[in-house]
N, C-alpha and C positions, 0 to 999 in steps of 0.2 A: 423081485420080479417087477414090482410095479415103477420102479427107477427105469427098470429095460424098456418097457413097456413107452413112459412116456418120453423118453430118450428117440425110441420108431416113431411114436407118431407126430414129434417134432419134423420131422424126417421126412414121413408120407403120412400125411395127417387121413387118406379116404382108405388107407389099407386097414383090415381089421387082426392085429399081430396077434391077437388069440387063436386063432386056427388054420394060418396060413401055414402051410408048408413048405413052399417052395419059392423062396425071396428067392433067393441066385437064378435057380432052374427057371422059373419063369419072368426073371430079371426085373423083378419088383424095387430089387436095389441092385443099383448100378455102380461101376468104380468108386463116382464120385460119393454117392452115398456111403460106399464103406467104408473112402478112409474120414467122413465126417463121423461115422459111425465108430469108429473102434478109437479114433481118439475121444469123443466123448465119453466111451466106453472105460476106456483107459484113465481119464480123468476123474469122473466119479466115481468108481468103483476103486482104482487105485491099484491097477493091474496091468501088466503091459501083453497086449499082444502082439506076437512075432511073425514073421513072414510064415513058419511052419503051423502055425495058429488057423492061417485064412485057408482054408478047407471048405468047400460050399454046403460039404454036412454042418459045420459050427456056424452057420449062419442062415440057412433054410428055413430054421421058424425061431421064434421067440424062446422057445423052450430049449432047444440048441446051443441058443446063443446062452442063455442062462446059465445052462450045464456050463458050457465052457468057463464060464466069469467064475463059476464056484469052486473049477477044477485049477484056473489059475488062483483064487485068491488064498486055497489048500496049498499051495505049491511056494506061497509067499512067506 
């Protein structure tokens, strides 16, 4: 988590990804944020994700996003 963690706030450094919930919904990351975001994602962690992957539930908070990393790296 703390890889995800500092991976966001590379990202948006004034957002606090501990208790945000709603990155998409309230468009705290935008297109461009997430495909820098999911290829870092992808790079560090060593997981690919796929167009059925970008769901704005898997991306809304930090913990989200984590599930997902661990759901793909299960899957690897």
């Amino acid at each position: 988590m703390d890889e995800l963690l500092k991976i966001l706030n590379d990202l948006r450094p004034n957002v606090d990804f501990t208790t945000q919930e709603r990155l998409i919904d309230d468009m705290i990351l935008d297109s461009l944020a997430l495909v820098s975001l999911i290829s870092e994602i992808n790079e560090v962690f060593d997981v690919t994700i796929t167009a059925r992957d970008i769901l704005p539930e898997n991306f809304n908070s930090a913990k989200a996003l984590y599930a997902l990393i661990q759901r793909l790296e299960d899957e690897e």
